[in-house]
Every structure is written in structure tokens, then in C-alpha cells.
C-alpha positions in Angstrom: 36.2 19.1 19.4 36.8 15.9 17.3 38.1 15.8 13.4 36.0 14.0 11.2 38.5 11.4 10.9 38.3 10.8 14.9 34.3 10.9 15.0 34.5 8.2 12.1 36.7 6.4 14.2 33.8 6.0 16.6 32.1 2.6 16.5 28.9 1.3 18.1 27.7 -2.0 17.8 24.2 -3.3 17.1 22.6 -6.7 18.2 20.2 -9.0 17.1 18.9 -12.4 18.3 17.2 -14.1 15.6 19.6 -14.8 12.5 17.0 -15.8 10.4 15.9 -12.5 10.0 19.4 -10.7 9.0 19.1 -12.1 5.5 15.9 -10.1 4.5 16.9 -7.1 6.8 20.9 -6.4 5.1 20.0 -7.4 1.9 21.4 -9.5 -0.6 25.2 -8.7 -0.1 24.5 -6.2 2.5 23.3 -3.7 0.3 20.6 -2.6 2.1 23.0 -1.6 5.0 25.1 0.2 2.6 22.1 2.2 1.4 21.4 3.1 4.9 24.8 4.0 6.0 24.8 6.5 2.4 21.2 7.7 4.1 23.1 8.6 7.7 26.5 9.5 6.5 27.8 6.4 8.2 29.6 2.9 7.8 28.1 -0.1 8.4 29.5 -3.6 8.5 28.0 -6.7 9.5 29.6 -9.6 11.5 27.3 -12.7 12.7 24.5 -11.5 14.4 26.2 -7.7 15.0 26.0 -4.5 12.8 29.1 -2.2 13.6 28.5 1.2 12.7 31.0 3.5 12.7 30.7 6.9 12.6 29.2 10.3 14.3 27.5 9.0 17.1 24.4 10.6 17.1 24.0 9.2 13.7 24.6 5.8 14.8 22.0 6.3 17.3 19.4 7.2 14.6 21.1 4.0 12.8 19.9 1.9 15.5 16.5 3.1 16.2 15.9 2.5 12.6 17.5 -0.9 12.1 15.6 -2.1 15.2 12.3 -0.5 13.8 12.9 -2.7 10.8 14.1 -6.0 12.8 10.9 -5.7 15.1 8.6 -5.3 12.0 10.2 -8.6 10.6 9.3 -10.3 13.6 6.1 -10.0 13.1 6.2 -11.0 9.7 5.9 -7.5 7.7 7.4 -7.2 3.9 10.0 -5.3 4.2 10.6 -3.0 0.9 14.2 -1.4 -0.5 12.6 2.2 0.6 12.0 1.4 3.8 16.2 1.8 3.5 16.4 5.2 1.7 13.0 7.0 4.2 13.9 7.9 8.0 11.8 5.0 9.4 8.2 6.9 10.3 8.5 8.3 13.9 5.0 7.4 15.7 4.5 8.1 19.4 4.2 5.4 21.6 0.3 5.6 22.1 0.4 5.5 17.7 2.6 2.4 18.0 0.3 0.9 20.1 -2.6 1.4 18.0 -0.9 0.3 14.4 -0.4 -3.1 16.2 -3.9 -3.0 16.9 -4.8 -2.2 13.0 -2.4 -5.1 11.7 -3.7 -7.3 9.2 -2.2 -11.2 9.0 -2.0 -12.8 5.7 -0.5 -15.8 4.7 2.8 -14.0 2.7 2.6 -10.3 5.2 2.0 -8.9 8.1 0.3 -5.6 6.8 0.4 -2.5 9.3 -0.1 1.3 8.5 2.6 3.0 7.6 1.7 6.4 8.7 -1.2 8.2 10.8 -3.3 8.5 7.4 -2.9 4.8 6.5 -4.4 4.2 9.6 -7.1 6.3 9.5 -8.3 4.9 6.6 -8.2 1.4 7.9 -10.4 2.2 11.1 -13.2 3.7 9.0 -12.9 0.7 7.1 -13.1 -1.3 10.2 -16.5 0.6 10.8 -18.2 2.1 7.8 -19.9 0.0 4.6 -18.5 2.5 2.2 -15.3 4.4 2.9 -13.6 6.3 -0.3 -9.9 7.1 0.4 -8.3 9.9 -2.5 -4.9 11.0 -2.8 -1.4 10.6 -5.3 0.1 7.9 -6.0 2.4 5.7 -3.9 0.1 6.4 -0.5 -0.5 2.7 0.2 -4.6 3.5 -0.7 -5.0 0.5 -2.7 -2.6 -1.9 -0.7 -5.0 -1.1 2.5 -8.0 -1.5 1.2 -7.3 -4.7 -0.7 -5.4 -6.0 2.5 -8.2 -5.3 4.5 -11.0 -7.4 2.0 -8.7 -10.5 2.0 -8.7 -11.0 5.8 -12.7 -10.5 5.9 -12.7 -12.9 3.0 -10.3 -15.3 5.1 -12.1 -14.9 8.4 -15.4 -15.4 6.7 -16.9 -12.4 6.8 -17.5 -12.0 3.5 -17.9 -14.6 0.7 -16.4 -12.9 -2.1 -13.9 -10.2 -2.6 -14.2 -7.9 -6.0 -11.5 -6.3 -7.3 -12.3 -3.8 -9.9 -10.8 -1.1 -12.4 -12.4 1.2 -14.8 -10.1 0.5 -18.4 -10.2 3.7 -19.3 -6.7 3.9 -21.1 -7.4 1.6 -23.7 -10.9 3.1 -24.8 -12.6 2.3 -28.1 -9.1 0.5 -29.1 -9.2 -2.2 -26.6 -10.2 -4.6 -30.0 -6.9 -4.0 -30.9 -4.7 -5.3 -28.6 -4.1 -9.1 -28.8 -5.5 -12.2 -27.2 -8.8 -12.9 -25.9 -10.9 -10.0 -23.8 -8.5 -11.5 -20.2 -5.3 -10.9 -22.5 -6.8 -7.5 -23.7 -7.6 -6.1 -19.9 -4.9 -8.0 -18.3 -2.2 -4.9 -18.5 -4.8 -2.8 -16.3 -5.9 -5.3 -13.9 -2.2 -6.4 -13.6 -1.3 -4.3 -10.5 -4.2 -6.0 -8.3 -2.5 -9.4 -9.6 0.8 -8.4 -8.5 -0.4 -7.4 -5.2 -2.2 -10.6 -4.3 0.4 -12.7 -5.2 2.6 -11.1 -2.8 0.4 -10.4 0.3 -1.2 -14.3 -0.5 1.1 -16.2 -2.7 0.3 -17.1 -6.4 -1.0 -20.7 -5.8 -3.3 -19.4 -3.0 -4.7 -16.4 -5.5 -5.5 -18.8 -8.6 -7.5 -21.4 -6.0 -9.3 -18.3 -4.7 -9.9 -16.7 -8.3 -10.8 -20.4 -9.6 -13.5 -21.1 -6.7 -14.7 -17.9 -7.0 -13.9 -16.2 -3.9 -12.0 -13.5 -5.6 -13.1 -11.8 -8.8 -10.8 -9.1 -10.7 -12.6 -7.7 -13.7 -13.0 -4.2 -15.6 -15.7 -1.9 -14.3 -17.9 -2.5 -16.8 -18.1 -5.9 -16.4 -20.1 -4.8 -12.5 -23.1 -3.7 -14.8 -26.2 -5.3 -13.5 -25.3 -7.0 -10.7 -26.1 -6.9 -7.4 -23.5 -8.3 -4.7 -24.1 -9.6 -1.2 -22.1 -11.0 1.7 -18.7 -9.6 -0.9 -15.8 -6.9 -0.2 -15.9 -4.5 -3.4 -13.0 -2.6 -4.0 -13.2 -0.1 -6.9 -9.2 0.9 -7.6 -8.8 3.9 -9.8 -11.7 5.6 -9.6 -10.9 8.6 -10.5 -11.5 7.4 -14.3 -14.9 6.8 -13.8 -18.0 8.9 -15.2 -20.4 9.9 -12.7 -22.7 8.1 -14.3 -20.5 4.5 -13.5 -19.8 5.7 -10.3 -23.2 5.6 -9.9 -23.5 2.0 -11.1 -20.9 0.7 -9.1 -22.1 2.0 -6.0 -25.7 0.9 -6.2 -24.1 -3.1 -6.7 -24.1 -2.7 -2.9 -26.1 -5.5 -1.6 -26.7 -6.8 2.1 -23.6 -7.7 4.1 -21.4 -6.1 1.6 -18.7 -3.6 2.3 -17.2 -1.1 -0.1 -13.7 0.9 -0.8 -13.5 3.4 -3.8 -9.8 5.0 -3.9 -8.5 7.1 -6.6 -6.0 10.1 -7.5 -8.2 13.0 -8.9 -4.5 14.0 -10.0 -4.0 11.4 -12.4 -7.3 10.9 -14.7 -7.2 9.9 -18.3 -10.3 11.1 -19.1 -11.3 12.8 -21.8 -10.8 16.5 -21.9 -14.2 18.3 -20.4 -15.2 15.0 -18.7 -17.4 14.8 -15.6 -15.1 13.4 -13.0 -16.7 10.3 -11.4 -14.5 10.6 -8.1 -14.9 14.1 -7.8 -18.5 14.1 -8.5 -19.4 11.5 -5.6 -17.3 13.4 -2.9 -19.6 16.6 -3.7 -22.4 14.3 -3.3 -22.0 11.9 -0.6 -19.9 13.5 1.8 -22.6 13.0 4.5 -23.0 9.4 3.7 -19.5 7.9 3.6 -15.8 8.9 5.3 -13.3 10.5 2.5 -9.8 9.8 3.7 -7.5 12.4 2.2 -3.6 11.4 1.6 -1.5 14.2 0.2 2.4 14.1 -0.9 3.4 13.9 2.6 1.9 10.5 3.0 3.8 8.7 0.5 5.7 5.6 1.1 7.6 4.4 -1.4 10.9 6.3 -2.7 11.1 9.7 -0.8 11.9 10.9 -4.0 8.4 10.3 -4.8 6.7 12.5 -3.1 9.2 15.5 -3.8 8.0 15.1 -7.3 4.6 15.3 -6.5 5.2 18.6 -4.9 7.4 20.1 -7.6 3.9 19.0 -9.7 1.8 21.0 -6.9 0.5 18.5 -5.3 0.4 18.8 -1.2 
């Protein structure tokens, strides 16, 4: 049987064609390859288009399956993120490969796919349903999806208008005193929907859409009164919502229009003894609209993550 010192000795060597790609997939001074080799237990170098990966050789197998996983999402012009480094790359069977392909969404900055058979699940009801409500922690890709999936209606011209909103819950009766006008005073909440356009569609791209009108992000109570056709509405965070503006935001459903609600029933800020607005609707409308469930185990960002939301009790 080999020592540890001869196994380590072992190398295999990894290829790729396209060098334009190595940049984004080692990282800036190859740290992303060292964060994988620390994941396997192996060393990585990197020489032209070649990774050299020395080490147990079963381990360098795994090494490759998940560098080329990565390499081949590249390709087709997927955002690669630092965790996609520190998870074992998500192990679909072939037929699931097949079908996240199909589910792909093409935007001008990404290439967004599902990350995980729940991710994708959620996608095809939104593919077929008006009103699909997805619940589950945080870190699940709920809101990613859903948004991803109004911008390339909005950009294939199925829809006119996509609305982004959030209930601003946090701030309460002391929104008057934070500074600025009411954007500056909302703007903290709203912020993560801004942050998420600008990368899936670029920042120039998101202010000509928000300044012709095509996209709208505003605080729930802003949807009051309105009624919205040929339009994507996304309610994000709903789980801070009274049942009573869950209410309201539903019925702004008009003709051609398409929903999402998602929330984390985990995470309200409500106030103590509240009627939960997300809650309340899945008790109600169970037999009208899909509920996509996520748990812990469908978390994609640090794996870390979702071992925290299971120390919490959350499955």
C-alpha cells in the first residue's frame, strides 16, 4: 500500500481548450484552485491551459469532474460564484442535466440554470402556472429564479413590465427618520433586487429599463390600488406581509400577467402575535397555485450555510 508521501507524489493532469475562460475559473491568483485543492485534500497548480493536480487519485478524479462541471458552465456563459469552489459541484443524473439545459435562462450579463432539482422545480411551474409561490430559508436561489425568469419574458416580449416588490417592514413607523427623500428612505430594503439586476443585466441596461418604465422596484405599499396587465409581478419577502396585504397584492393580478410570491416563514419581522401573510395564503390557496418548498438542503451559497440553518432546526 502507498505512504501518503507516494500517493501525493501522484499527479494527473487536467485540460482545457479555451483560455479565455481560465481567468474567471482559477481565480484571481489562482485562489479559487487553492480553495478547491483545501476542499479535496489535494494540490493544484496551473500551467497554460493545464491544471496539475497532485495527489490521491481518486481525489483528483473528483477534482476533475468538478473543474470540468465548472469550465462547461462557463461556456455557456453562467456566473460563476466563490462557493461553487468550497460545495462538491451538485451531482444530477444525466436525464436532470438534460433538463436544466432545457430550463436555462439567457441574459445579457448570465446564463442562469438551476442549481438543484428544487430550483428547477420552481422554474417549470413558473414556466406553466400565473401564480406560483416558492417558500423556504434563505440562500435557496428563490428570489434569483423568479426574478431571472421575469426579465427574459420582459426581454422576449411577453410581458411589458416587470414589478419588483418588498414589503418594508423593518423600518415601520420610523421610516420618517431615516434620511433623504422616500427612494433614499426604502432604498436599503429594495437594495438586494438592485444588486441582482445589475449583475444578471448590467447597471446601464437596469436604469434604461427602470427609466422607460419596463421595470418598477417599489415598497409593497406602493401596489395599493392598482391593477397590472401584460406585467411579471414578483413579491420578494413575503413572509412580512399581513394577510390582509397579501391579499392586496394578489388581486393587482390583471390579464396577461404572471405572478411569484417567495418568502422564508423562518425569518419574519413581524410583530409579535401577527397574522402571517405567507402562511395565511398557503392555508388558503393551496388548490389554486403551486407552493415550491426549499429546505436547508437546498441551499447554494456557503455550505456552511445551510449547516446553520439546521443547528437553528430548520430541514
Amino acid at each position: 500500500m502507498a505512504s501518503p508521501s507516494e500517493r501525493l507524489s501522484l499527479a494527473a493532469t487536467i485540460w482545457f481548450e479555451d483560455n479565455s475562460l481560465l481567468t474567471e475559473l482559477f481565480g484571481a491568483s489562482a485562489e479559487r484552485l487553492r480553495r478547491l485543492g483545501s476542499l479535496y485534500g489535494v494540490i493544484l497548480d496551473h500551467r497554460g491551459n493545464a491544471v496539475i493536480c497532485r495527489g490521491d487519485g481518486k481525489k483528483c478524479e473528483q477534482v476533475r469532474e468538478h473543474l470540468e462541471h465548472l469550465y462547461t458552465r462557463l461556456k455557456r456563459n453562467e456566473v460563476l460564484c466563490d462557493e461553487d469552489f468550497d460545495n462538491g459541484y451538485f451531482e444530477l443524473d444525466s436525464q436532470d442535466q438534460d433538463i436544466t439545459r432545457d430550463l436555462s435562462l439567457d441574459l445579457p450579463k448570465a446564463t442562469i440554470s438551476p442549481r438543484n432539482s428544487k430550483q428547477g422545480d420552481f422554474l417549470r411551474e413558473l414556466h406553466s402556472k400565473p401564480l406560483v409561490f416558492a417558500l423556504g430559508p434563505a440562500g435557496t436561489g428563490k428570489t434569483c429564479i423568479a426574478l431571472c425568469y421575469g426579465l427574459s419574458l420582459l426581454r422576449r416580449g411577453d410581458v411589458e413590465r416587470l414589478i419588483l416588490s418588498r414589503p418594508v417592514v423593518e423600518a415601520g413607523e420610523h421610516l420618517g427618520f431615516l434620511p433623504g427623500d422616500m427612494r433614499d428612505k426604502v432604498d436599503p430594503y429594495l437594495r438586494p433586487i438592485f444588486d441582482l439586476l445589475h449583475r444578471v443585466l448590467g447597471k446601464q441596461s437596469t436604469e434604461r429599463f427602470i427609466a422607460r418604465g419596463a421595470i418598477e422596484i417599489a415598497p409593497l405599499a406602493f401596489m395599493r390600488g392598482r391593477t397590472l396587465e401584460n406585467a411579471f409581478l414578483l413579491l420578494d419577502e413575503a413572509q412580512n406581509t399581513s394577510p390582509h396585504q397579501m391579499k392586496m397584492f394578489l388581486t393587482r393580478l390583471g390579464n396577461g400577467s404572471r405572478m411569484a410570491i417567495t418568502g422564508d416563514p423562518g425569518q419574519a419581522d413581524l410583530p409579535t402575535g401577527s397574522s402571517n401573510g405567507l402562511l395565511d395564503a398557503a392555508k388558503r390557496l393551496s388548490h389554486l397555485a403551486p407552493f415550491v418548498r426549499f429546505s436547508a438542503h437546498d441551499v447554494v451559497r456557503h455550505p456552511l450555510v445551510s449547516d446553520i440553518l439546521q443547528a437553528y432546526g430548520e430541514e
